[in-house]
C-alpha positions in Angstrom: 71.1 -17.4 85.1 71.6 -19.5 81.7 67.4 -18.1 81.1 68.1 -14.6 81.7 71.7 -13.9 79.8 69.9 -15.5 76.8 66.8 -13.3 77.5 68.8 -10.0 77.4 70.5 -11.1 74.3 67.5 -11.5 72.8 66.4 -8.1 73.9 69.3 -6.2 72.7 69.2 -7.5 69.1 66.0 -6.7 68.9 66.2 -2.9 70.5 69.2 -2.5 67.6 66.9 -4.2 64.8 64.4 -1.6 65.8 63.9 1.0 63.4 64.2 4.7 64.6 60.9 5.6 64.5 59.3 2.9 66.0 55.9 4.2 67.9 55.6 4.6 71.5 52.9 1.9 71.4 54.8 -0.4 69.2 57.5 0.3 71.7 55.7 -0.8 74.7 54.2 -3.7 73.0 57.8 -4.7 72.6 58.9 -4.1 75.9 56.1 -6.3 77.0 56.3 -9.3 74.6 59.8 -9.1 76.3 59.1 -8.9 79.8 56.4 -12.3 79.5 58.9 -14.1 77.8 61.7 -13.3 80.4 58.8 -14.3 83.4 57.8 -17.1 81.4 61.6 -18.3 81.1 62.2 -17.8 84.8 58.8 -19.6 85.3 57.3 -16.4 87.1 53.9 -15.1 87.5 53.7 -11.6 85.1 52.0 -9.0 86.7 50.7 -6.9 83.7 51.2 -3.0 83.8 54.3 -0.8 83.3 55.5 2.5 84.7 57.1 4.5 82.6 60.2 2.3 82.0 59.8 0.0 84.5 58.5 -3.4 84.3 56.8 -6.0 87.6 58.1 -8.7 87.4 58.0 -11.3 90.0 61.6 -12.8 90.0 64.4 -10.3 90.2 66.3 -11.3 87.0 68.7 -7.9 86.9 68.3 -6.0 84.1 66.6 -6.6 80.2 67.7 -4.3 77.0 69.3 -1.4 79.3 65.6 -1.3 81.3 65.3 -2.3 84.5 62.8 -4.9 86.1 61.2 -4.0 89.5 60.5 -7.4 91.0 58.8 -5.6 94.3 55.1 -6.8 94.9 52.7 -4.1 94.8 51.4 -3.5 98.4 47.8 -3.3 99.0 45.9 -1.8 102.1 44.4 -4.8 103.1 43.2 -4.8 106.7 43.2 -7.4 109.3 40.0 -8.0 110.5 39.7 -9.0 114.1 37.3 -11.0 115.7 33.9 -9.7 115.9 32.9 -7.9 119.1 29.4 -9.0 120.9 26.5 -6.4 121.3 24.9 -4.9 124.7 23.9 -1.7 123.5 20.5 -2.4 123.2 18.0 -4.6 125.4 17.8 -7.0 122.1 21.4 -6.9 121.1 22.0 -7.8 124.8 19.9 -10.8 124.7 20.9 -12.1 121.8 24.4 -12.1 123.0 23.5 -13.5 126.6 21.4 -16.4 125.0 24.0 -17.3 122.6 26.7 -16.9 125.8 24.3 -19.2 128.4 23.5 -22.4 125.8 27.0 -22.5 124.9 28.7 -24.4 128.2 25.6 -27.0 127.7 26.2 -28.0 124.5 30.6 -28.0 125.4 29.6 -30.1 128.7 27.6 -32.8 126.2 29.6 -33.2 123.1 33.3 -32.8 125.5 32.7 -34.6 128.6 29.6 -36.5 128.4 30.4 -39.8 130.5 31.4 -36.6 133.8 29.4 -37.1 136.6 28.6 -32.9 136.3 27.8 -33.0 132.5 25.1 -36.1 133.5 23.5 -34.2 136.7 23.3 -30.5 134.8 21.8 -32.3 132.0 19.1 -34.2 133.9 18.0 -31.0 135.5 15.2 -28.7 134.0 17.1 -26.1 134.7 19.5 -25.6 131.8 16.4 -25.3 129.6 14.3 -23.2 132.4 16.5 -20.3 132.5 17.2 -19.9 128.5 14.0 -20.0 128.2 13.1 -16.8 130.3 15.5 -15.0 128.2 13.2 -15.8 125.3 10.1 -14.6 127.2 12.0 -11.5 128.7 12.5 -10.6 125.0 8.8 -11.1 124.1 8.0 -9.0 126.8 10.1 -6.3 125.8 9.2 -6.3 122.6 5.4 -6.3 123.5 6.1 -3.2 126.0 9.0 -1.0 124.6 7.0 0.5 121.9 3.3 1.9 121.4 1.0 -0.3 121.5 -0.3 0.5 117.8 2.7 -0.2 116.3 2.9 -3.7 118.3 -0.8 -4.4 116.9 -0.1 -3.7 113.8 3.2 -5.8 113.4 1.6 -8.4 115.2 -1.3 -8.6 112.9 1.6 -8.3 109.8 3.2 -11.3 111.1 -0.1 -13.6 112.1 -1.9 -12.9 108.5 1.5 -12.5 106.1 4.8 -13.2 107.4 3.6 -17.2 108.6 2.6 -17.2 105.3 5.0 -15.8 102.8 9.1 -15.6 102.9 9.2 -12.1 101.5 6.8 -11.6 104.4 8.9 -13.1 106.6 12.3 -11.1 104.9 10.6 -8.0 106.0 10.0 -8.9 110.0 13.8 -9.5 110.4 14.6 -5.8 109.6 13.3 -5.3 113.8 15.9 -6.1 116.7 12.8 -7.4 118.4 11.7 -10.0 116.1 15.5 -11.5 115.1 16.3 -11.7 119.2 13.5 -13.4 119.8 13.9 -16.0 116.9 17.1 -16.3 117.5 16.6 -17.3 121.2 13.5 -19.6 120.3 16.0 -21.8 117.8 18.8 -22.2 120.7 16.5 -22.9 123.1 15.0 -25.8 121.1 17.9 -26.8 119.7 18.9 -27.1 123.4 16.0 -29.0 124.3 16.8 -31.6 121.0 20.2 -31.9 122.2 19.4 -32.3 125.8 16.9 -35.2 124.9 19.2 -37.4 122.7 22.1 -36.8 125.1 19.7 -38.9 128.2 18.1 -41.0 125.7 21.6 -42.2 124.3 22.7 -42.3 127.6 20.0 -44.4 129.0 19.8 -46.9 125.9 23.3 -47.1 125.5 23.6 -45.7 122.2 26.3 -43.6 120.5 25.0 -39.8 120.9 27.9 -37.6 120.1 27.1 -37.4 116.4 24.2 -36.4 116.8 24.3 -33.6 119.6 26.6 -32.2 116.8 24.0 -32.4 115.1 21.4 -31.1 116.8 23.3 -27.9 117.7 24.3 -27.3 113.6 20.8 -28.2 112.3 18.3 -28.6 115.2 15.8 -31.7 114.1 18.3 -33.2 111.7 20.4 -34.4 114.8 16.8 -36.0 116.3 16.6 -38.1 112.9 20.2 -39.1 113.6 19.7 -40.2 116.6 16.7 -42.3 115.8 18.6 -43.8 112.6 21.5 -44.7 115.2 19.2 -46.1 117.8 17.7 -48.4 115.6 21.1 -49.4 114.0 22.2 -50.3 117.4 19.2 -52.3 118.3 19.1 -54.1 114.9 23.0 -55.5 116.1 22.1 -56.4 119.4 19.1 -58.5 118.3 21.4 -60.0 115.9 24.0 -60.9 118.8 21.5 -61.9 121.3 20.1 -64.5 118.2 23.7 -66.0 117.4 
């Protein structure tokens, strides 16, 4: 309170030591010099930018030299965004959201409840990897058969002689459903099949594997070298036990 009386003190004797014809500009550079210092006496953020008369401040400190301080935030329109709806509008769009929907359980089942008797038997079963990878082929096939056979050829011969070749090459193949379904579906599925290994090797050799499966889903071959770094830390200590 102490900050603001001394403030609009400071205000009023220097709206009376004003001269008469002061300019509008000189004016508002007044008005402005005083509205930072009252902010900065209240230790408030100043919010630049005055309406007619009326000052934004972010405290509401009453009133300053007979003008009066709105201390109301400006709104903005921001929106909300939700959470992002999956695709099934297309034969593409729908696999890409089915493969990312069937590996998802696996990788749950391995990093969640790895030592349960369920997570051990699906994971030792071909299965898992069996049917995520017919959603890959089913997109190849569709993408071989859904449009003329020319323009198949033609992409096909783009991506054998440029795209494995160049990344700008390889920028352009990702502007068709096709191509970005089926990539995506090829990384999960391997990225499955990484996981799935190091979750029965650790498993069978005893070794720590959680880590890695993490791993493994985030980065693919990064969580193999994990696990092959942990493996042979854990076989360096029990050598060093068994010698003691």
């Amino acid at each position: 309170m102490n900050v603001v009386l001394r403030a609009q003190a400071r205000a009023r004797a220097i709206s009376r030591a004003s001269p008469a014809g002061t300019s509008a500009g000189g004016g508002a550079a007044s008005r402005r010099r005083l509205c930072r210092e009252c902010c900065d006496g209240m230790r408030s953020r100043f919010t630049s930018g005055t309406t007619g008369n009326t000052f934004f401040c972010v405290e509401n400190v009453g009133t300053l030299g007979g003008r009066r301080f709105d201390s109301s935030p400006r709104r903005t329109n921001t929106k909300v965004r939700g959470l992002p709806v999956q695709e099934f509008d297309t034969f593409d769009a729908s696999a890409f959201s089915v493969i990312t929907n069937l590996v998802t359980p696996f990788w749950l089942l391995m990093v969640l409840a790895p030592n349960w008797t369920v997570t051990e038997k699906t994971m030792k079963s071909e299965w898992p990897i069996i049917i995520c990878a017919l959603v890959q082929l089913a997109v190849v096939l569709n993408g071989l058969t859904a449009e003329p056979i020319a323009d198949v050829a033609e992409r096909l011969q783009f991506f054998a002689t440029e795209a494995v070749i160049k990344l700008s090459a390889m920028g352009k193949m990702r502007a068709y459903d096709s191509f970005v379904s089926e990539e995506w579906a090829h990384v999960l599925v391997w990225d499955l099949f990484a996981g799935r290994y190091v979750y029965l090797d650790g498993r069978e050799k005893n070794v720590p594997v959680k880590h890695s499966i993490v791993l493994c889903f985030a980065l693919g071959p990064v969580g193999i070298l994990s696990h092959y770094g942990t493996r042979k830390v854990v076989e360096k200590l029990e050598e060093r036990r068994i010698n003691q």
